[in-house]
Structure formats: C-alpha cells, structure tokens
N, CA and C of each residue as an Amber inpcrd file, in Angstrom:
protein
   342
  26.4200000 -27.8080000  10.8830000  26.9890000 -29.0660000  10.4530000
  26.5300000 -30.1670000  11.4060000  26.1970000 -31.0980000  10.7220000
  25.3220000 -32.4910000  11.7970000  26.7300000 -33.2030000  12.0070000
  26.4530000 -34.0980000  12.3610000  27.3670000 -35.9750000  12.6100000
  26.5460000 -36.7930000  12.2060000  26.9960000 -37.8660000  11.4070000
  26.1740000 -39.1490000  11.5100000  26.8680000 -40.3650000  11.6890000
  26.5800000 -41.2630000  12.2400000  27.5000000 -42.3170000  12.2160000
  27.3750000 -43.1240000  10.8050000  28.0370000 -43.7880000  10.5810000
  27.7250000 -44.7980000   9.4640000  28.9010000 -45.9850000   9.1320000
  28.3720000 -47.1030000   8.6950000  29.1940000 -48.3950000   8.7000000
  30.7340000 -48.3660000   7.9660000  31.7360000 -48.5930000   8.6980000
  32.8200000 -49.1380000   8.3530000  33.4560000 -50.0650000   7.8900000
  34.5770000 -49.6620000   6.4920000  35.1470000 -50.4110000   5.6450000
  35.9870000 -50.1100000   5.2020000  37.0990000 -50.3850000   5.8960000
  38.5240000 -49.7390000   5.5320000  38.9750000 -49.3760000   4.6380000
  38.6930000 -50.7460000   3.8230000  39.2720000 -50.2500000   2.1470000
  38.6550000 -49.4090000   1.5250000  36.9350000 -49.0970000   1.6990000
  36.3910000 -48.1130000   0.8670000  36.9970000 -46.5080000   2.0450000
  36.9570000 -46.7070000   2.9580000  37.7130000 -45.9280000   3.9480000
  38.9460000 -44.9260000   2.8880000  39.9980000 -46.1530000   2.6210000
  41.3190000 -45.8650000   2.6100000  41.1670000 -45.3100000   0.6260000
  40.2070000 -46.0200000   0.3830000  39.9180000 -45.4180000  -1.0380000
  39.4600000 -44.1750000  -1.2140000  38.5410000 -43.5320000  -0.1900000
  38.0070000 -42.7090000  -0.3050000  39.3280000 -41.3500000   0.0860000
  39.9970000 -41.7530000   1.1810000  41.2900000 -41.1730000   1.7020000
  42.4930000 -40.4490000   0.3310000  42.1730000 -41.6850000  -0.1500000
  43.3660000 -41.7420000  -1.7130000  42.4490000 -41.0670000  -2.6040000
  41.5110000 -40.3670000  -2.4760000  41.0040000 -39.5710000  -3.7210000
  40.3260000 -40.4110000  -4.8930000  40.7660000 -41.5050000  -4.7490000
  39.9290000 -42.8310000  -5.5700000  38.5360000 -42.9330000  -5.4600000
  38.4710000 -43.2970000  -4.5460000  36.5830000 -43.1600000  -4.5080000
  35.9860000 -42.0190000  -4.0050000  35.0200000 -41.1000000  -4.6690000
  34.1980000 -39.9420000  -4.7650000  33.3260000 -40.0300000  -4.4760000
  32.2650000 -41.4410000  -4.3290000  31.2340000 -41.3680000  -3.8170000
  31.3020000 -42.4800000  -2.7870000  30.4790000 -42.2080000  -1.6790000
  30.1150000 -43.0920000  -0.6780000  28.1800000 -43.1270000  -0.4930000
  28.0730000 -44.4980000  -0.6520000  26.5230000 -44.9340000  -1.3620000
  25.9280000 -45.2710000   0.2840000  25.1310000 -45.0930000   0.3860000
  24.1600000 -45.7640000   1.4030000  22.5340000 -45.9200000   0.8480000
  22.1710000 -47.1780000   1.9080000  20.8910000 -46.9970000   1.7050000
  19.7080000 -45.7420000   2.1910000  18.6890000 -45.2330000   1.8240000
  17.7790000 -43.8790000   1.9470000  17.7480000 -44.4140000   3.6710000
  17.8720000 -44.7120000   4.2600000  17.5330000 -44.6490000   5.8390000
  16.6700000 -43.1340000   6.0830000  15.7260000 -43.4940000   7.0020000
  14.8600000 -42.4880000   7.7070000  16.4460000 -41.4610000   8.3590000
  17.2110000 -42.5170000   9.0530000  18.0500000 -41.8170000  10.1480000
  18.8230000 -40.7390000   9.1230000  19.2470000 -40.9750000   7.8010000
  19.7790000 -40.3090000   6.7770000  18.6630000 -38.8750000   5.9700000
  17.9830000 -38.6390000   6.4220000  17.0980000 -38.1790000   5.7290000
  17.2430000 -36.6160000   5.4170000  18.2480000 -36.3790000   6.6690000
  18.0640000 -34.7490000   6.8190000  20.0430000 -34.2430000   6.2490000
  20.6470000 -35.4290000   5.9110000  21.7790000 -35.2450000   5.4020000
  22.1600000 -34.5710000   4.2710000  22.9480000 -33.3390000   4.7670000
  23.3560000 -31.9290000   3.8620000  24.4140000 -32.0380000   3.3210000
  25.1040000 -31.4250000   2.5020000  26.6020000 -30.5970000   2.1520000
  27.2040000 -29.9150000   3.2440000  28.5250000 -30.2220000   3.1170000
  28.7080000 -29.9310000   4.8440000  28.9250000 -30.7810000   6.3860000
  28.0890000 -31.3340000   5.8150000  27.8780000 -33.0880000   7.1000000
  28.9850000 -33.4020000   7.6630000  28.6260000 -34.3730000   8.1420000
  30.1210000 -35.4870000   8.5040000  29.6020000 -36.6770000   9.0760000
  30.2550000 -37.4240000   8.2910000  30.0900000 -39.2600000   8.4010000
  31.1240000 -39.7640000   9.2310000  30.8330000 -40.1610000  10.4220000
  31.6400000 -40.4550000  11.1250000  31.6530000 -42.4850000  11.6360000
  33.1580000 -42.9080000  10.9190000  33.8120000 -43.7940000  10.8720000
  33.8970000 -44.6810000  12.2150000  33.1100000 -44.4800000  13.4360000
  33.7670000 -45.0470000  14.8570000  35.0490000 -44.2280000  15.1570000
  35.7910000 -45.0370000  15.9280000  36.7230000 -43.9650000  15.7790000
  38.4600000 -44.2000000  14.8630000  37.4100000 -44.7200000  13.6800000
  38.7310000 -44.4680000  12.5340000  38.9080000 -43.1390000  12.0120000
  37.5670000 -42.6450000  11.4370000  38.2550000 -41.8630000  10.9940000
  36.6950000 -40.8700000   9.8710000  36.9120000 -40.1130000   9.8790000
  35.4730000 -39.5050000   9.0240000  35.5810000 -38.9090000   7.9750000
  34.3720000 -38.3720000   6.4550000  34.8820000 -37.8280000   5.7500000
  33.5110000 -36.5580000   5.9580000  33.9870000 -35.7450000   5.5620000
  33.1920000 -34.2090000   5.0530000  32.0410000 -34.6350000   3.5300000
  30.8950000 -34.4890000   3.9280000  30.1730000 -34.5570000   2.5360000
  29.4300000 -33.3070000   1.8870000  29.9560000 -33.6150000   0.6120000
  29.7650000 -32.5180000  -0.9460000  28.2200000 -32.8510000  -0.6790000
  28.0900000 -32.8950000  -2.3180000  27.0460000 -33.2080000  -2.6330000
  26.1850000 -34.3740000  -2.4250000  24.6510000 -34.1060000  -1.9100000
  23.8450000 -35.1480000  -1.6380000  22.9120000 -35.2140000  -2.6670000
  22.8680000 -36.6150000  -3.3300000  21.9970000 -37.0290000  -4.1420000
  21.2740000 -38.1560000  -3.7070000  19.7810000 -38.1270000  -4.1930000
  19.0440000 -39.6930000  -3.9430000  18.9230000 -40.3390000  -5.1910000
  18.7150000 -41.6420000  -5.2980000  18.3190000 -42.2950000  -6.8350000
  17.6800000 -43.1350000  -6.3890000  16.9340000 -43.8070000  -7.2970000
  15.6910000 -44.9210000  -7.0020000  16.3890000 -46.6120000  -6.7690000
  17.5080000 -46.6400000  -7.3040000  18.8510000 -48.1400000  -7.2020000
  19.9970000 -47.3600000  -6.9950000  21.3630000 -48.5390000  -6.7600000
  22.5740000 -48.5060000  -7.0480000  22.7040000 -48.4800000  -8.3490000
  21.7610000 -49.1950000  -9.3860000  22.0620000 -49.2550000 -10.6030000
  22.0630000 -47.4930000 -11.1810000  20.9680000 -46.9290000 -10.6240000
  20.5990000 -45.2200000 -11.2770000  22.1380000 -44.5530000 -10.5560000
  22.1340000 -44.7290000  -9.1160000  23.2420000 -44.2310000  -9.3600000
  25.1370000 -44.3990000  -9.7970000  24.4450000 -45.9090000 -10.3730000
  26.2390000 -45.9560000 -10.9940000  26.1520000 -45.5130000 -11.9920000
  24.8280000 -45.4190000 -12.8590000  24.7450000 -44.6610000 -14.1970000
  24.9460000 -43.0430000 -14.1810000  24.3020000 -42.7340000 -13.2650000
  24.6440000 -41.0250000 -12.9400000  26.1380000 -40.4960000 -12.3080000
  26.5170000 -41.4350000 -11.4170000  27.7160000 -40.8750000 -10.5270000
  28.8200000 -41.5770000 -11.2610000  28.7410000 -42.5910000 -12.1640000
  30.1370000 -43.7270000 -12.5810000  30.3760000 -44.8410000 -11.3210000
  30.7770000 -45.7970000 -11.8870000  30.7340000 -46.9990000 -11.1050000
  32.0690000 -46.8390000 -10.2750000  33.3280000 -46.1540000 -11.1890000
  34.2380000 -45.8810000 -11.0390000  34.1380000 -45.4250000  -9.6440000
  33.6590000 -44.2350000  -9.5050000  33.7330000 -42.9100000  -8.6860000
  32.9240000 -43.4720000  -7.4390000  32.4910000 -45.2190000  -7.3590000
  31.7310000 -45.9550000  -6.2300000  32.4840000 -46.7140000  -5.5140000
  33.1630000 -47.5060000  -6.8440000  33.8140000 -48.7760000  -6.3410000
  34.8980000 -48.6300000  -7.4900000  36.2230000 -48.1030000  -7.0960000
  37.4840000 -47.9750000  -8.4860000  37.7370000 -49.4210000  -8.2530000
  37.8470000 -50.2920000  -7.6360000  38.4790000 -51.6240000  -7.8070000
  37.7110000 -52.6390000  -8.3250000  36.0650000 -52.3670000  -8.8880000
  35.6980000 -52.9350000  -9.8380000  36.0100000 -52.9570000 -11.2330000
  35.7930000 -53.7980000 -11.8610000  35.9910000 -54.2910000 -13.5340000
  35.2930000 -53.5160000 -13.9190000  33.6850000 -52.9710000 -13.5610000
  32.5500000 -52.4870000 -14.7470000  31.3740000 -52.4420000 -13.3920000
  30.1950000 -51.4880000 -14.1510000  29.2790000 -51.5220000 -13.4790000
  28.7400000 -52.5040000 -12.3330000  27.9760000 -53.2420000 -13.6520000
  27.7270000 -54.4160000 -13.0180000  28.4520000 -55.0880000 -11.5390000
  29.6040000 -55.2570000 -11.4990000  30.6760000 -55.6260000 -10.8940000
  30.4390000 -54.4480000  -9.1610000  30.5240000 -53.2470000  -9.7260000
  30.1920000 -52.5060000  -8.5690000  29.2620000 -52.7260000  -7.9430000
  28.1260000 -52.6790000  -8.5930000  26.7750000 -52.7410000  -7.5410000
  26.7170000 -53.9690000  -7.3470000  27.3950000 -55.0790000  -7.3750000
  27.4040000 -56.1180000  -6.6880000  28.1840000 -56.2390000  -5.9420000
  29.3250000 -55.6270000  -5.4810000  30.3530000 -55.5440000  -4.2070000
  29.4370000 -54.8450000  -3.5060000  28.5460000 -53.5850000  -3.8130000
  28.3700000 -52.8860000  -3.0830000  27.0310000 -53.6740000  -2.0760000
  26.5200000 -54.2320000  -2.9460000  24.8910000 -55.3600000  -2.6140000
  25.6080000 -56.3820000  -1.8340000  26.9910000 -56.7060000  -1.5530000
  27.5450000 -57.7920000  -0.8920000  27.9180000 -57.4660000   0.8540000
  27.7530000 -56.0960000   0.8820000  28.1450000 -55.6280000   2.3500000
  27.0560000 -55.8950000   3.3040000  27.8790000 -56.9390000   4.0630000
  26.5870000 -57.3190000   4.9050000  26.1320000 -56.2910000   5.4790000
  26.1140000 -55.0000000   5.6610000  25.5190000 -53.9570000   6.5530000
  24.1310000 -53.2340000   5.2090000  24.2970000 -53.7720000   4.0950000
  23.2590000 -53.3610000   2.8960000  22.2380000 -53.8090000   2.9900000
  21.1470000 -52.7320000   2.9050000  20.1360000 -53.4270000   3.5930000
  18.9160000 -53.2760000   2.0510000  18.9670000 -53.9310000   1.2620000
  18.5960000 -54.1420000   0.1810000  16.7290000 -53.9900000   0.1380000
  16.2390000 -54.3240000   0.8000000  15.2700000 -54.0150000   1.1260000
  14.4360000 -52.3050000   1.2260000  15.9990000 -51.8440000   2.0700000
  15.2470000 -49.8080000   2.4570000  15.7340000 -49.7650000   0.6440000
  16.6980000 -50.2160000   0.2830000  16.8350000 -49.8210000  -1.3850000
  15.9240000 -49.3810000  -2.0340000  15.0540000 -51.0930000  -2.1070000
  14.2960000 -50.9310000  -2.9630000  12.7530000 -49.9930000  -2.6440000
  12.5460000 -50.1750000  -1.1100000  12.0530000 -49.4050000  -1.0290000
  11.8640000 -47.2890000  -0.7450000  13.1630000 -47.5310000  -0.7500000
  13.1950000 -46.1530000  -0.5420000  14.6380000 -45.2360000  -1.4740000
  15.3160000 -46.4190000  -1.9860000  16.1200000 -45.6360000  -2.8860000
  17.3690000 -45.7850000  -2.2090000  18.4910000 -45.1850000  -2.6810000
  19.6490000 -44.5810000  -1.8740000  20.5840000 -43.1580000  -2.1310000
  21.4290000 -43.3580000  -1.6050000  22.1770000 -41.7170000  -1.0900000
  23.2120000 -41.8370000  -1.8860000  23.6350000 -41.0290000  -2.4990000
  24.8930000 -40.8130000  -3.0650000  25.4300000 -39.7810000  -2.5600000
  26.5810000 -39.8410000  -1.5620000  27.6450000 -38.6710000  -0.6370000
  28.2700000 -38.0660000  -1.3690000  29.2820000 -37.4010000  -1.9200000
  30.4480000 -36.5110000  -2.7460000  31.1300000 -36.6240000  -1.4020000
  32.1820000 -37.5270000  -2.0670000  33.2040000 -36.9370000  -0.4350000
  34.2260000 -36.0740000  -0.4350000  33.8070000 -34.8630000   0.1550000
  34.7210000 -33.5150000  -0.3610000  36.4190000 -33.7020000   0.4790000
  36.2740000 -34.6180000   1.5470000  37.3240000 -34.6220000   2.2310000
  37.5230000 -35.6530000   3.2200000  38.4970000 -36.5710000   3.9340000
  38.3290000 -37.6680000   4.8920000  39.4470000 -37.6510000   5.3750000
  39.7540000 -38.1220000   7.0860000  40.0620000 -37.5680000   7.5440000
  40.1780000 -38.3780000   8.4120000  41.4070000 -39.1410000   8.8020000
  41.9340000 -40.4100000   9.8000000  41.6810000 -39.5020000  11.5080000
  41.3730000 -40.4440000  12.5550000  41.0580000 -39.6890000  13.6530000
  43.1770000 -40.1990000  14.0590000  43.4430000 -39.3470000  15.5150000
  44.0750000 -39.3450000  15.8120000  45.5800000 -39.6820000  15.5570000
C-alpha cells in the first residue's frame, strides 16, 4: 500500500465521508501514475480516504459520462454543472488534463485523522 498526498477540500472531504461522493477526480499527474486499489490519499493532516478502483479517461467530461456526475460532485444540478465546479478548483491544473487525461479514485473508505 503507497501514500500520496493530494489537495484539500473539505466539503468534497466531508462528502466523500457521508458516502455521497464515490469518486475523487484528479488530474493524470506523472506523481499519480503508479496509483493502485488499496492506496491512500492523504488529506494533510485532516484526514484520508482508502482507494477502490483506479480509472483514467481522456476529460472530466469522459469521466462524468462513465462514473456519473452525481458520484463526482452530488451538489451539482447536472453534468455540465460538475465539471465546471470541478475545472474551478484552483489546484486544477487543466492543462496536465488535456494533456494527459485524468484519474478517477473509487473511494472505498475515508477516514478523519485524530
């Protein structure tokens, strides 16, 4: 089982906590490359989740069509709507996107530190 660090956001945090959100999206990063089932994404020290399944897709758009927009961002209206909260995080680096795709996590479990 690895560690990785990765950017913090409470609410997708506390969504992901509540069983609401199922997937956690990143961009393809080199540093992401070797990320398994099993893993762990670690929050600073809020708090981390355990990751399922790893998928890549070529956009956010492929994967709100494959994973549900729902299962990205539940406090969006509709697709559309998601991958634009998600394109709004200043830590999105829209660029490795397009060039390299992104990650779709399964978050099997998360897990407040202390």
């Amino acid at each position: 089982m690895a560690t990785y660090d990765a950017p913090f956001h409470v609410e997708a945090f506390e969504q992901m906590e509540a069983r609401r959100k199922t997937v956690y999206a990143l961009p393809a990063l080199p540093d992401y490359a070797g990320i398994v089932a099993g893993d762990r994404l670690e929050f600073g020290t809020f708090g981390s989740i355990t990751v399922g399944m790893v998928r890549r897709y070529p956009s956010l758009e492929a994967l709100v069509e494959a994973e549900g927009w729902a299962n990205l961002v539940p406090e969006a209206s509709g697709p559309e709507e998601a991958v634009a909260m998600v394109r709004a995080i200043p830590e999105w680096d829209r660029a490795v996107e397009e060039a390299r795709g992104v990650l779709s996590l399964r978050v099997r479990e998360a897990r407040r530190k202390g």
